[in-house]
C-alpha positions in Angstrom: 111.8 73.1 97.3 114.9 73.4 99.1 114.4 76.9 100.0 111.1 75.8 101.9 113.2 73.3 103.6 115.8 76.1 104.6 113.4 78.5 106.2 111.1 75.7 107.8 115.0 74.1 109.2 116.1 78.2 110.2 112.3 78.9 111.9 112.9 75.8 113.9 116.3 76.3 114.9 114.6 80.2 116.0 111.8 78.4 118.1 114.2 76.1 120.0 116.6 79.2 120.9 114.1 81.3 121.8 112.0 78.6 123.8 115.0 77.7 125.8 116.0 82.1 126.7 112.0 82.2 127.2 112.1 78.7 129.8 115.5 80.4 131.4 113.9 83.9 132.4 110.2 83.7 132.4 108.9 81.0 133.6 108.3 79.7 137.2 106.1 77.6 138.7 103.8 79.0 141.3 103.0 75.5 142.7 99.5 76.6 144.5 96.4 74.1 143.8 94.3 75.5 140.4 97.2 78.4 139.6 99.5 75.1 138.2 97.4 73.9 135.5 96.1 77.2 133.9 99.7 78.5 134.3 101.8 75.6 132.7 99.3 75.4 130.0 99.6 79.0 129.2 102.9 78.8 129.1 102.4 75.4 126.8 99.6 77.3 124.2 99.8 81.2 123.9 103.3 81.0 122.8 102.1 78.2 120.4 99.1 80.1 119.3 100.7 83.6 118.7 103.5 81.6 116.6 101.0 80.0 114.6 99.2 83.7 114.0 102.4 84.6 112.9 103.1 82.4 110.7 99.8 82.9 108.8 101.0 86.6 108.6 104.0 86.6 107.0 103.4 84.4 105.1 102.3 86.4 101.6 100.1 83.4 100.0 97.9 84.4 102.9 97.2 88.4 101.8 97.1 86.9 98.4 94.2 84.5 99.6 92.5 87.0 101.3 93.1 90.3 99.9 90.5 92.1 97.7 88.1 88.3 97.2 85.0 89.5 98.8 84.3 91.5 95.4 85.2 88.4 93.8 83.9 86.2 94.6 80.8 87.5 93.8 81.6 87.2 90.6 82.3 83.5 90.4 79.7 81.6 88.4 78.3 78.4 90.0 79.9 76.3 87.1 83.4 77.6 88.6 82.5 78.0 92.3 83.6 74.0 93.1 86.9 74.3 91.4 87.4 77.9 93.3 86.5 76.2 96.5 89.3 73.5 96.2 91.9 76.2 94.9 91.2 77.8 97.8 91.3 75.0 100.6 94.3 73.5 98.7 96.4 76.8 99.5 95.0 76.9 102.8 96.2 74.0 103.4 99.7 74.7 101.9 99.5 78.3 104.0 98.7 76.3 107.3 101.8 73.5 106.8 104.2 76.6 107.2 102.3 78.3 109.6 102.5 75.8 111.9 106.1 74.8 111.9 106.7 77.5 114.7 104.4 76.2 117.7 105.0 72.4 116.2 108.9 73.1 117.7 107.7 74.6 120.5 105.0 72.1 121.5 107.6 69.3 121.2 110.4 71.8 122.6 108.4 72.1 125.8 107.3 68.9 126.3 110.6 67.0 125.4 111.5 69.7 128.2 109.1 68.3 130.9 109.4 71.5 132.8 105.9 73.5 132.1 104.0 69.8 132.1 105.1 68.9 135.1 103.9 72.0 137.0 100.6 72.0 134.9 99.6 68.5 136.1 101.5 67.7 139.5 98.3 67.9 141.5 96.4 65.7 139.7 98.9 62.5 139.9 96.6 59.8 141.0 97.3 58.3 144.9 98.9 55.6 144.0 101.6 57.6 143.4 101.7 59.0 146.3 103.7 57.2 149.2 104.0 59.5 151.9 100.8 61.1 154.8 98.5 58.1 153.7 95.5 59.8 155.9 95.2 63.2 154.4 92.4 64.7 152.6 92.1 65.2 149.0 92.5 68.4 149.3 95.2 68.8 151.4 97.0 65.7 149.2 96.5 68.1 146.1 98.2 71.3 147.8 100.9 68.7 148.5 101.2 67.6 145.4 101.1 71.2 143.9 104.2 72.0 145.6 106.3 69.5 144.4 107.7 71.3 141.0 109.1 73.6 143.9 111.4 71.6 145.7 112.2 73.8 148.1 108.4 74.1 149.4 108.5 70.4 150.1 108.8 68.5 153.9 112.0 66.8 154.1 110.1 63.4 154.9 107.9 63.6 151.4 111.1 64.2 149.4 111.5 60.6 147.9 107.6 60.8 147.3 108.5 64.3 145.0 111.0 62.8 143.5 109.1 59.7 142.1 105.9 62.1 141.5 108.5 64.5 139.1 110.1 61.5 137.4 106.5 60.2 136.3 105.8 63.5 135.0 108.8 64.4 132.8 108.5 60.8 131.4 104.8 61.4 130.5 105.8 65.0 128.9 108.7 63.5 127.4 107.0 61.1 125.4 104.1 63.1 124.3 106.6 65.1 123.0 108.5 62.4 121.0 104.9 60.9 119.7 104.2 64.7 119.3 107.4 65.2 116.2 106.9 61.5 115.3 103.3 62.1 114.1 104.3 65.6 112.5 107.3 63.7 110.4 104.7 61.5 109.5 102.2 63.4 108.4 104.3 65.5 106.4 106.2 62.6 104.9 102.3 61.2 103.6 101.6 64.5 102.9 104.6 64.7 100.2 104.0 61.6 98.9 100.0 62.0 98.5 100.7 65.4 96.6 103.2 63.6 94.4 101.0 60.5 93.4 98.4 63.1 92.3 100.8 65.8 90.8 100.0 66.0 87.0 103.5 66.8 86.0 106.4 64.0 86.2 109.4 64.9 88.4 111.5 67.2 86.3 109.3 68.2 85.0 107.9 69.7 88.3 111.3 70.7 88.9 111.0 72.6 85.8 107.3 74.4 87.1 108.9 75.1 90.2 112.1 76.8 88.7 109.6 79.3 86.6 107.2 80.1 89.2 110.4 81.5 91.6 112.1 83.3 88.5 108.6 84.4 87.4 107.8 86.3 91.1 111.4 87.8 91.2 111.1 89.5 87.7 107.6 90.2 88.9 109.0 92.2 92.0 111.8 93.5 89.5 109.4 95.2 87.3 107.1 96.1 89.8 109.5 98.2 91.2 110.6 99.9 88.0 107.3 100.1 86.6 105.9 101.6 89.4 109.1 104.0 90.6 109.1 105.5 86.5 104.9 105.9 87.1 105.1 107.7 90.2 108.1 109.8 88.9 105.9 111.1 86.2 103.4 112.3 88.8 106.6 114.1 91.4 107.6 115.7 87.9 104.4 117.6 87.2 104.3 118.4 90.7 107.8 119.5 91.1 108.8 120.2 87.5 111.6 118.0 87.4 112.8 114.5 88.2 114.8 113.3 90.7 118.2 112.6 90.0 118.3 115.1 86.8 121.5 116.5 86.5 121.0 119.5 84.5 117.5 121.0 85.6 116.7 124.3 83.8 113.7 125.0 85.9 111.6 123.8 89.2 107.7 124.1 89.5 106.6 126.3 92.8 103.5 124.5 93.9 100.8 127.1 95.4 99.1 126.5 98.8 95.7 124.9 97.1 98.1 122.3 95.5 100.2 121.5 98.9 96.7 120.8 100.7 95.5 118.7 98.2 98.5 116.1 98.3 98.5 116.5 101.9 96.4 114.5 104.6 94.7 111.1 104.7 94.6 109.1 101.4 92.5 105.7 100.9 92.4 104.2 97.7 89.8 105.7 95.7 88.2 103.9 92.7 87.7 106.3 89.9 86.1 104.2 87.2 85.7 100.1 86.5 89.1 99.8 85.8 91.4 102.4 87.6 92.3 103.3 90.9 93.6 106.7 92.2 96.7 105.3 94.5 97.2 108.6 96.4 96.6 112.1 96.6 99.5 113.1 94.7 98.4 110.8 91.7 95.1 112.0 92.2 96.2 115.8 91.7 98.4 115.3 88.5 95.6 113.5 86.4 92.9 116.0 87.4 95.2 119.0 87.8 97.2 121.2 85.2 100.9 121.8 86.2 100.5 126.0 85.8 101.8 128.1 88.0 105.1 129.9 89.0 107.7 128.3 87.2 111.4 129.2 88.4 115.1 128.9 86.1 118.0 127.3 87.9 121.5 128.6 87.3 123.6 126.1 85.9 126.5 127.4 88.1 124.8 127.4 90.9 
């Protein structure tokens, strides 16, 4: 829908700012023989890989894929298990599309860029490339080469050679880059397409679907925070013998020592029978425990 579009368009815009501040203050080449290659493509994939893991994580169809399916899926018949299986690979699928808008941008950023390519690969340009010191060794012709992304590291006589060298380069990266968001808008375009031919419902009416899942997760959320706020405030109640925001309380509970340890510490979510779930300590207390105890009148006046 269009807010996909939106926050795909807004995480984009994010990568391409904060690739060109990352270029600006970070990166330099340190144009020595086997330091170029592992440094440019560093600079090329971590980014690109902790952008993608990023994107998997806040992304909440991926804790909804994940969370609490170990127990069952053991409980998936056979008759079932094929249909789960696509389900699953189908949102996997949808999960990895936006996960990978991120490093995409900063793939083609970089490469479009030329800068992190070009020190990568600048010792491995083949000779023919090469115009200058014709009788060197390979190895000394590769520390040359290494140098050139540095400019000021290089003779004055293999200047013009440098120059040629870097224009190959940032041609080569600038391409791949361009075939790089050419294939993406292509894929994604068949992509859209392919999921349309096969969609079961006609266009408004998936307009329609689409419209009622977003309202549907927003009431969700709505209610979810009223239902649980009014079932937790029953619990803070027996503990505290009133409710928060009461504007005439007549009395407050004095919770003992025994009760204040047993609501303090650690607290994992504890399963009490087949269906329910203690959510913390303080819910565990106030369905075991009986709110006795010292019980203290407020002045009105006060």
């Amino acid at each position: 829908g269009k807010e996909v579009v939106l926050a795909n368009a807004i995480i984009a815009i994010l990568t391409i700012g904060g690739q060109q501040l990352f270029s600006s203050f970070t990166f330099s080449c340190p144009c020595h023989v086997g330091q170029n290659l592992i440094y440019g493509l560093a600079f090329l994939g971590v980014p690109a890989l902790i952008l993608l893991i990023v994107g998997y994580a806040l992304n909440n169809q991926t804790w909804r894929l994940v969370t609490g399916k170990r127990s069952h899926f053991e409980k998936v018949t056979s008759s079932n298990q094929l249909l789960k299986c696509k389900l699953v690979c189908f949102v996997l699928c949808s999960i990895t599309g936006r996960a990978l808008v991120a490093p995409v941008t900063w793939l083609a950023v970089t490469l479009i860029n030329g800068s992190y390519y070009t020190c990568a690969v600048s010792e491995y340009v083949p000779v023919y490339y090469y115009g200058a010191a014709p009788n060197v060794t390979a190895s000394e012709r590769s520390r040359m080469l290494a140098t050139f992304p540095c400019s000021q590291l290089v003779p004055p006589e293999l200047t013009r050679a440098r120059d040629e060298v870097i224009l190959l380069l940032r041609y080569q990266s600038q391409v791949a880059g361009w075939l790089l968001i050419a294939v993406v808008v292509i894929t994604v375009f068949l992509s859209y397409c392919l999921a349309s031919c096969f969609s079961p419902l006609s266009f408004l009416h998936f307009r329609y679907w689409s419209s009622y899942v977003h309202n549907e997760q927003e009431l969700f959320d709505e209610a979810t925070e009223q239902h649980s706020r009014l079932y937790a405030m029953q619990h803070v109640k027996k503990f505290f013998g009133f409710v928060p925001g009461s504007e005439n309380v007549k009395e407050i509970r004095i919770p003992c020592l025994r009760e204040w340890q047993a609501i303090s510490g650690l607290a994992f979510l504890k399963r009490v029978d087949e269906e329910h779930y203690d959510y913390s300590l303080l819910h565990d207390w106030a369905l075991k425990e009986r709110a006795n105890g010292k019980y203290l009148r407020i002045d009105e006046d006060a």
